[in-house]
MARBA-3410 file (N, C-alpha, C, O; in Angstrom, 1 decimal):
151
-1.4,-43.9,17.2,-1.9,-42.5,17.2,-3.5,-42.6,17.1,-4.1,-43.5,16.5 ~ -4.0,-41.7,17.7,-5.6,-41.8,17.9,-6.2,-41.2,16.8,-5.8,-40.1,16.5 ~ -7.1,-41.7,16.1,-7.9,-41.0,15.0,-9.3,-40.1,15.3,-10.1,-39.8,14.4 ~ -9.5,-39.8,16.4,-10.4,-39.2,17.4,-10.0,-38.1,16.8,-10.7,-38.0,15.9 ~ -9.3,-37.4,16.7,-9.3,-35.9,15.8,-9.5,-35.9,14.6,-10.2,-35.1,14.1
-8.8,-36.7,14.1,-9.0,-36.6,12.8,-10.7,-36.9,12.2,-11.0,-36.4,11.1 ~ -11.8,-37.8,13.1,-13.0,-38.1,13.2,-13.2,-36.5,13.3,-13.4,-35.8,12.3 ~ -13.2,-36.1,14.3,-13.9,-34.7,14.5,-13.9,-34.0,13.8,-14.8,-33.2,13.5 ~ -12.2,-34.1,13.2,-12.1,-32.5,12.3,-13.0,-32.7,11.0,-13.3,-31.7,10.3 ~ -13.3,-33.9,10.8,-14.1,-33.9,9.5,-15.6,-33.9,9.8,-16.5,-33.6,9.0
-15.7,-34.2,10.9,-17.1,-34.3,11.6,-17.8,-32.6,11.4,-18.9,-32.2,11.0 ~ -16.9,-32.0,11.7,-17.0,-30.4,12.2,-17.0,-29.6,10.5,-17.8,-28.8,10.0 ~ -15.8,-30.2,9.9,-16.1,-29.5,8.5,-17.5,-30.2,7.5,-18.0,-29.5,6.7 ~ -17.9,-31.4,7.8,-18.9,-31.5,7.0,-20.4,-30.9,7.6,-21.4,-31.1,7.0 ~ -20.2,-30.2,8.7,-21.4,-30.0,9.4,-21.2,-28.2,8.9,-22.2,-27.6,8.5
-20.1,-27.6,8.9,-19.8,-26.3,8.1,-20.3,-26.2,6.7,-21.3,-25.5,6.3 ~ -19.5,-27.2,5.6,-20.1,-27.3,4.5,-21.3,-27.3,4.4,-21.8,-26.5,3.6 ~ -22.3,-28.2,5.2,-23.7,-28.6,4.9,-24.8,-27.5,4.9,-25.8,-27.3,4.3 ~ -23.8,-26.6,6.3,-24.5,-25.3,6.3,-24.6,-24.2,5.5,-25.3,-23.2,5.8 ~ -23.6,-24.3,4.2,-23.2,-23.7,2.7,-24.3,-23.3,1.8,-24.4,-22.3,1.2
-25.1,-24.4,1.9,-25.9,-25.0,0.3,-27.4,-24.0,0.9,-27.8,-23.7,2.0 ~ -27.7,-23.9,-0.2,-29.2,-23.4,0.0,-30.2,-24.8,0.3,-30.3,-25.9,-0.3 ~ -30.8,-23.8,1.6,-31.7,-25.0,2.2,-32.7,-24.8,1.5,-33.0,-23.7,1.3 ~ -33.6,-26.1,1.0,-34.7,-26.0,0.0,-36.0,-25.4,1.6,-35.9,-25.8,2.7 ~ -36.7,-24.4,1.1,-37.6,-24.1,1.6,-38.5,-25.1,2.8,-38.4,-24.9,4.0
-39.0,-25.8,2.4,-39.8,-27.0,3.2,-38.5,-27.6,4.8,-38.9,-28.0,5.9 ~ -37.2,-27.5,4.5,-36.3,-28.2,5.0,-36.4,-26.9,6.7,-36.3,-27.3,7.9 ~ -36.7,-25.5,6.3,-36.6,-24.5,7.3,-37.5,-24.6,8.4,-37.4,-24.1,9.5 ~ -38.6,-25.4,7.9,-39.7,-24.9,9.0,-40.9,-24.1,8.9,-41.9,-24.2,9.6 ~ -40.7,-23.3,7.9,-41.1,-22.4,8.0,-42.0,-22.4,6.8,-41.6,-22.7,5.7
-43.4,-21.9,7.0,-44.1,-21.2,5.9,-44.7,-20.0,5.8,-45.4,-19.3,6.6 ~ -44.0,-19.7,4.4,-44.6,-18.3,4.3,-46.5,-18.0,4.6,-46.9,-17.1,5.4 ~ -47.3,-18.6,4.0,-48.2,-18.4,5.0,-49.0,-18.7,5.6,-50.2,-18.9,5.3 ~ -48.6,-18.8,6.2,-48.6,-19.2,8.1,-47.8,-17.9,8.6,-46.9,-17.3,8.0 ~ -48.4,-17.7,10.1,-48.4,-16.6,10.8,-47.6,-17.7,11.9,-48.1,-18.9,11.9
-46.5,-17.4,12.9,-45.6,-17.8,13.8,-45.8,-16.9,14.8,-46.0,-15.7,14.6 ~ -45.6,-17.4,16.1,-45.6,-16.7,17.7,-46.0,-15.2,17.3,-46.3,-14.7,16.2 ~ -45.8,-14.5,18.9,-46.4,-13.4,18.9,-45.4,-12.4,18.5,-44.2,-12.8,18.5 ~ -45.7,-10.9,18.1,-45.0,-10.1,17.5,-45.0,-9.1,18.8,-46.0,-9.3,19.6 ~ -44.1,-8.2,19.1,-43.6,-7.4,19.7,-45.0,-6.7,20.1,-45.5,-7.1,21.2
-45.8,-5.8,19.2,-46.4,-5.2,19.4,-48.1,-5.9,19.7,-49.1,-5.2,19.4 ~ -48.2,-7.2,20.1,-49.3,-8.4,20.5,-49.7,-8.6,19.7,-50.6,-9.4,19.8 ~ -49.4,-8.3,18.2,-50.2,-9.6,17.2,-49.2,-10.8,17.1,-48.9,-11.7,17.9 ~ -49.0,-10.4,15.9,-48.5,-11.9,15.2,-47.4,-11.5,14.3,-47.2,-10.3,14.0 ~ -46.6,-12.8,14.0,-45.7,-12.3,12.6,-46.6,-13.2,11.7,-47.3,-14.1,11.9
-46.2,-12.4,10.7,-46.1,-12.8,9.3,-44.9,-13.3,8.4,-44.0,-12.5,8.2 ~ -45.0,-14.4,7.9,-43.7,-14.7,7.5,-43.5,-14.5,5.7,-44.3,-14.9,4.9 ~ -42.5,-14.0,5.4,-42.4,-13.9,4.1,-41.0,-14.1,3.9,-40.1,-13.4,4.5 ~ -40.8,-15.2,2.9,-39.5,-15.7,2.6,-39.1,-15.5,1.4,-39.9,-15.9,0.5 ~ -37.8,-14.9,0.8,-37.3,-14.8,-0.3,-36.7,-16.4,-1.0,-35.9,-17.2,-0.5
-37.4,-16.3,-2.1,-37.3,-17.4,-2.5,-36.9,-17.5,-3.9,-36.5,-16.4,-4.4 ~ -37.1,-18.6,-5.0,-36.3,-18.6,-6.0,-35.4,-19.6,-6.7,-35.0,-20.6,-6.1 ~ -35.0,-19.4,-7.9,-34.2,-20.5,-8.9,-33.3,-19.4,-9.1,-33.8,-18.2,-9.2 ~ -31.7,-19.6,-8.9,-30.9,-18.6,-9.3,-31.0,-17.4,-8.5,-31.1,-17.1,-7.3 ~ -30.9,-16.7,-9.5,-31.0,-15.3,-9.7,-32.5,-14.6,-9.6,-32.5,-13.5,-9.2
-33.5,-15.0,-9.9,-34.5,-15.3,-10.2,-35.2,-15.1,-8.8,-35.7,-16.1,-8.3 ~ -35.2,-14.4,-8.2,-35.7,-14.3,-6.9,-37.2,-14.0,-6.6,-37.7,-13.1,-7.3 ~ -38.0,-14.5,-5.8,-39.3,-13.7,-5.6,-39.9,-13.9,-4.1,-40.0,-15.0,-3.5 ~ -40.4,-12.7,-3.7,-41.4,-12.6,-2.2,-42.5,-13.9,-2.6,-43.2,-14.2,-3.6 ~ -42.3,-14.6,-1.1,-43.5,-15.8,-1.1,-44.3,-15.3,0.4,-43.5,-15.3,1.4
-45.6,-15.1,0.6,-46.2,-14.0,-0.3,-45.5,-12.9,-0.5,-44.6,-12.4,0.1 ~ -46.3,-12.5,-2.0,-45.2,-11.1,-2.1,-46.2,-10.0,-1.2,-45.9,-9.0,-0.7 ~ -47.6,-10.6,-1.4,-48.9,-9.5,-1.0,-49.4,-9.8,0.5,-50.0,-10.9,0.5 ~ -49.3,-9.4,1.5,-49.9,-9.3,2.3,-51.0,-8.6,3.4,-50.5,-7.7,4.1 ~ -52.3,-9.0,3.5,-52.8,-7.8,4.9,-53.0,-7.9,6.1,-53.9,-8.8,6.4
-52.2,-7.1,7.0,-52.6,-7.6,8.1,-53.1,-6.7,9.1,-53.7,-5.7,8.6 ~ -53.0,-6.6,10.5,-53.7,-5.6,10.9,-52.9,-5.1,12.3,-52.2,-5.9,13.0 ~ -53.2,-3.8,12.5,-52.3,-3.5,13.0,-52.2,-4.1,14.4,-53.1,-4.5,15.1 ~ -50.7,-4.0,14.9,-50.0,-4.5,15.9,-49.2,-5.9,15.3,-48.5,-6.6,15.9 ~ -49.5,-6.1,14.4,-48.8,-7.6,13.9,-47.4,-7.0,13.4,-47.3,-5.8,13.2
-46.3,-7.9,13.1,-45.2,-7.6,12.3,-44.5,-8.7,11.2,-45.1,-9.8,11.2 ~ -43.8,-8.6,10.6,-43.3,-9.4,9.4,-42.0,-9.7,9.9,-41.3,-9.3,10.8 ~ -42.0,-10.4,9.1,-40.5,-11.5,9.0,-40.2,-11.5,7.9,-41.2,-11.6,7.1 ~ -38.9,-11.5,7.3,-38.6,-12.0,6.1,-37.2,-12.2,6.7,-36.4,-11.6,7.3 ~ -37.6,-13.9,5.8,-37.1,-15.2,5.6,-35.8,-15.1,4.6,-36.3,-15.4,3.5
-35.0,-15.0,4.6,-33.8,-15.5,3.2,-33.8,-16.5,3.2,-33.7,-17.0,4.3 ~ -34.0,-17.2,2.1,-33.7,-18.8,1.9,-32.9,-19.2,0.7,-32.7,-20.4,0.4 ~ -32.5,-18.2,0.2,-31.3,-18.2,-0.8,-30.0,-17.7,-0.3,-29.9,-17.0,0.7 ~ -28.6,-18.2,-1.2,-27.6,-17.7,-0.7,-27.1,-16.3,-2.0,-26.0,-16.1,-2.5 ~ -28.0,-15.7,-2.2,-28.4,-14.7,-3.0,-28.2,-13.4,-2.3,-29.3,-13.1,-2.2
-27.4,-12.4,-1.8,-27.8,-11.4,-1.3,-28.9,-10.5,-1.5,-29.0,-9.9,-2.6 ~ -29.9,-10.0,-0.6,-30.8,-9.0,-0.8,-31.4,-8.6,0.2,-31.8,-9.2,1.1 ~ -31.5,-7.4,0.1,-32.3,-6.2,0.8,-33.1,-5.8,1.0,-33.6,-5.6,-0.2 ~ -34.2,-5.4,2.1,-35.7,-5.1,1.9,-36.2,-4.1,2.0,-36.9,-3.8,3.0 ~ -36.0,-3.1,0.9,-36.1,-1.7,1.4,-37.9,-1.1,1.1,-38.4,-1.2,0.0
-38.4,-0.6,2.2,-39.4,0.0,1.7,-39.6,1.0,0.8,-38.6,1.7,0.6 ~ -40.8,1.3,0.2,-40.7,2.9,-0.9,-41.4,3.6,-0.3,-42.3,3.2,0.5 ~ -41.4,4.5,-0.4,-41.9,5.9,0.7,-43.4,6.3,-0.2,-44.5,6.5,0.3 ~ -42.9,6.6,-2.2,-43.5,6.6,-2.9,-45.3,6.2,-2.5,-45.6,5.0,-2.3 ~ -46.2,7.2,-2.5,-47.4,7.0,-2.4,-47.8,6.3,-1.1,-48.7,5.5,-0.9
-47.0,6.6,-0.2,-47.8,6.4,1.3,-48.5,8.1,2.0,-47.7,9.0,2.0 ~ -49.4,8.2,2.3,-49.9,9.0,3.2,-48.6,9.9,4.5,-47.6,9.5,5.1 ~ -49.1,11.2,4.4,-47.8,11.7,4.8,-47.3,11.0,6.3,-46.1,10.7,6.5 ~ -48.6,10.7,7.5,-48.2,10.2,8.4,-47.4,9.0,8.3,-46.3,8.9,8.8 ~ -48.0,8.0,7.5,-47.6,6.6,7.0,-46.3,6.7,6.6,-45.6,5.7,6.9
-45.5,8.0,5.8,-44.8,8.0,5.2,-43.9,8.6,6.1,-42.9,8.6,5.4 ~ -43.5,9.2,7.4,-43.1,10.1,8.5,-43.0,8.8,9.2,-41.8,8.8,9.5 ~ -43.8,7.4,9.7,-43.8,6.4,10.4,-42.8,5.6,9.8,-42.1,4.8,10.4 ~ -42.8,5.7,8.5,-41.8,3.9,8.0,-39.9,5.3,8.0,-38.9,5.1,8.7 ~ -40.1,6.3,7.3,-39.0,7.3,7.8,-38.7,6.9,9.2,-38.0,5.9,9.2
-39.0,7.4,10.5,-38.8,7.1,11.7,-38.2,5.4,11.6,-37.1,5.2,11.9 ~ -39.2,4.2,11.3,-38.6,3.2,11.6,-37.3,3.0,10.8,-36.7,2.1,11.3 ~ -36.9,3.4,10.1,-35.6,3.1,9.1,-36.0,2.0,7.5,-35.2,1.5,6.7 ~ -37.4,2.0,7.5,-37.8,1.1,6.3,-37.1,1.6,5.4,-36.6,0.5,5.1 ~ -36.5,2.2,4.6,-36.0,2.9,3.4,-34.7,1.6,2.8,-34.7,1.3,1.6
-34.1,1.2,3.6,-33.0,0.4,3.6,-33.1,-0.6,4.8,-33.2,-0.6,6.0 ~ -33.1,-1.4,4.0,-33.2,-3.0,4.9,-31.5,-3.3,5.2,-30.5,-2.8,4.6 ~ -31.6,-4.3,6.4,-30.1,-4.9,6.1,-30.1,-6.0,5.0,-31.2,-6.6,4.6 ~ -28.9,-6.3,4.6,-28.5,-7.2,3.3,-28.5,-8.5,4.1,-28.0,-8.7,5.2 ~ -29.2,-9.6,3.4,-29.9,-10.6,4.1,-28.7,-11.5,3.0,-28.8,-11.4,1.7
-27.8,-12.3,3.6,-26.7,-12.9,2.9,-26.9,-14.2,2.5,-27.1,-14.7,1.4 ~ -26.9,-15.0,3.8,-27.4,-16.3,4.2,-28.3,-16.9,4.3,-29.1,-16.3,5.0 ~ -28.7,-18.3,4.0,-29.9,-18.9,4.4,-30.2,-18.9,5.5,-29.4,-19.4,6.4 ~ -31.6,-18.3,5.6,-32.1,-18.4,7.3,-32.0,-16.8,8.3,-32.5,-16.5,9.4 ~ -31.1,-16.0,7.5,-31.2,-15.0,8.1,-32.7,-13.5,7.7,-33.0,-13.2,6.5
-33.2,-12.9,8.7,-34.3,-12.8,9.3,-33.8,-11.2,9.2,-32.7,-10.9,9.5 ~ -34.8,-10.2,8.8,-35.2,-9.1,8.8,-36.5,-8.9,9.0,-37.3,-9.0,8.1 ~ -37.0,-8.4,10.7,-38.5,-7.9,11.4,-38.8,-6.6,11.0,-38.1,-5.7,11.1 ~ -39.9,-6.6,10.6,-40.5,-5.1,10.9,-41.3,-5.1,11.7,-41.9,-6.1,11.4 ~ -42.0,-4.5,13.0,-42.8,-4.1,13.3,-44.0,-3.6,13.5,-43.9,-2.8,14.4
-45.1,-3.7,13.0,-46.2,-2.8,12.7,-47.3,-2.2,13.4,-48.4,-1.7,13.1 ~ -46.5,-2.5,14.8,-47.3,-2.0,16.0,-47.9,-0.6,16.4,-48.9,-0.4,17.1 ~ -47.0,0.3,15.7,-47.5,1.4,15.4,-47.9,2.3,14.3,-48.5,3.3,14.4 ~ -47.4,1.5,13.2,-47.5,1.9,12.0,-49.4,2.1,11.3,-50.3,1.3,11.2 ~ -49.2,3.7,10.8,-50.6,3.7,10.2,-51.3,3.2,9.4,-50.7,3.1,8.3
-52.2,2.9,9.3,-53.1,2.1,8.2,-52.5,2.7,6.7,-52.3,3.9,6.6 ~ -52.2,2.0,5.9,-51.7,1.9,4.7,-51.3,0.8,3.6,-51.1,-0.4,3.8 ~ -51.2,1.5,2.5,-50.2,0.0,1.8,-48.9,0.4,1.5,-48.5,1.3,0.8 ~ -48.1,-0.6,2.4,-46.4,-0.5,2.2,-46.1,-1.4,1.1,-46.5,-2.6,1.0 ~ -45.0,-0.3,-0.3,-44.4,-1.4,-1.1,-43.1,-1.4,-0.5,-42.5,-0.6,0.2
-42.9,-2.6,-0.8,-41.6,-3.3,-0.6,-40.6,-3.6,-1.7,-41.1,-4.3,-2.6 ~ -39.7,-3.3,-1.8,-38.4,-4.2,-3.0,-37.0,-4.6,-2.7,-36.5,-4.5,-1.6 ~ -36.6,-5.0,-3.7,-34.9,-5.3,-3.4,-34.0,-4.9,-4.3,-33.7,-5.8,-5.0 ~ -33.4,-3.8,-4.5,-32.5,-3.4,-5.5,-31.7,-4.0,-6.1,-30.8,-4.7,-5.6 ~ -32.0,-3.9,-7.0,-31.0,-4.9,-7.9,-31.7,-5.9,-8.8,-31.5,-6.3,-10.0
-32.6,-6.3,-8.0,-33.5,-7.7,-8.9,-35.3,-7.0,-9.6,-36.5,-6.9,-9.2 ~ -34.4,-6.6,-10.8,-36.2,-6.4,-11.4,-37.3,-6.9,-11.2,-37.5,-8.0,-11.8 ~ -38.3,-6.5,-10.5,-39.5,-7.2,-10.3,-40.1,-7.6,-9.1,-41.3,-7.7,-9.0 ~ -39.0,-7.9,-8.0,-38.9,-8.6,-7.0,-39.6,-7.3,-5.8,-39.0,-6.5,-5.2 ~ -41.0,-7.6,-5.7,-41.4,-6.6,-4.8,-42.5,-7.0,-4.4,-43.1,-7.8,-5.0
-42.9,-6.3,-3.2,-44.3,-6.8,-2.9,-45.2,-5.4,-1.7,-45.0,-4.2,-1.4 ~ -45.9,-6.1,-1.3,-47.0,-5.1,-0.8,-47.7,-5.7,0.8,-48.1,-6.8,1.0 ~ -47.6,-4.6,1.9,-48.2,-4.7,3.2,-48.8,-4.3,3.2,-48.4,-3.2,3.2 ~ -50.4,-4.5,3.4,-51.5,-3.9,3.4,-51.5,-3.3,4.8,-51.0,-4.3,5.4 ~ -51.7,-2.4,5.7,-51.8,-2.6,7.4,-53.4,-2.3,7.6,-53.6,-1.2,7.2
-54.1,-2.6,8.0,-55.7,-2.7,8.3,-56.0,-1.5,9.5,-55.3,-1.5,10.5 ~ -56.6,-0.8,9.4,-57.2,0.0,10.7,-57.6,-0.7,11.8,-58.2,-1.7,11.7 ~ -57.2,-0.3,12.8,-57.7,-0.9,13.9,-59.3,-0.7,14.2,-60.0,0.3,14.0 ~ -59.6,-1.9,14.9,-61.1,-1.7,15.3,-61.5,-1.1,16.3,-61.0,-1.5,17.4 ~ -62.3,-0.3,16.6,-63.1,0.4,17.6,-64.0,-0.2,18.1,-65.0,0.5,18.1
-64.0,-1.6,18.6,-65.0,-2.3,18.8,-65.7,-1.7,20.5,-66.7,-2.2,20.9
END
């Protein structure tokens, strides 16, 4: 009898398992800051990855400014469930009518390592967006968006 399956089938479950474990940060590729390819609206992303011991979670960066037409990324790198919901709380009423329109209020639930929630900032008005994640006290951060220039 051929052992060619039985190779595989373990071949295939250890390559499932491995994809289980929380990938240590450095292992992804990716740094939070550092800016990666072009964003929808011709800038750039910004990468921001949830990060953390446990439970214990936090935005790396949590602070960011960038300018408009650029957009964000956020990175899960825990097997931690969380959400990126913006706060409406003390934005300008336009600013505040723009992240409404985009659906900022509630993020999707970011489960798995490596999975990716974009925002856009291509049209979004000059402001500072806070950001959090329900559930985890503390865990919040801030998008500065820059005026555009009239050069």
């Amino acid at each position: 009898m051929s052992r060619l399956p039985l190779l595989l089938t373990v071949i295939i479950a250890g390559v499932l398992v491995s994809g289980c474990a929380d990938a240590p940060p450095e292992a992804e590729g990716i740094r939070a800051d550092r800016a990666i390819e072009r964003a929808p609206g011709g800038g750039i992303f910004h990468v921001v990855r949830v990060t953390g011991e446990g439970i214990r979670l936090r935005f790396e960066p949590a602070q960011l400014e960038i300018d408009a037409g650029d957009a964000v990324r956020f990175v899960q790198t825990r097997s931690v469930p969380v959400s990126v919901n913006f706060e409406p709380t003390g934005l300008p009423p336009e600013a505040r009518e723009w992240a409404a329109e985009a659906g900022l209020s509630r993020g999707p639930l970011l489960t798995d390592p490596g999975a990716i929630y974009e925002v856009d900032f291509a049209d979004a008005p000059p402001a500072v967006y806070r950001y959090l994640a329900p559930g985890f006290e503390d865990l919040e951060g801030r998008i500065e968006v820059a005026a555009e220039d009239d050069d």
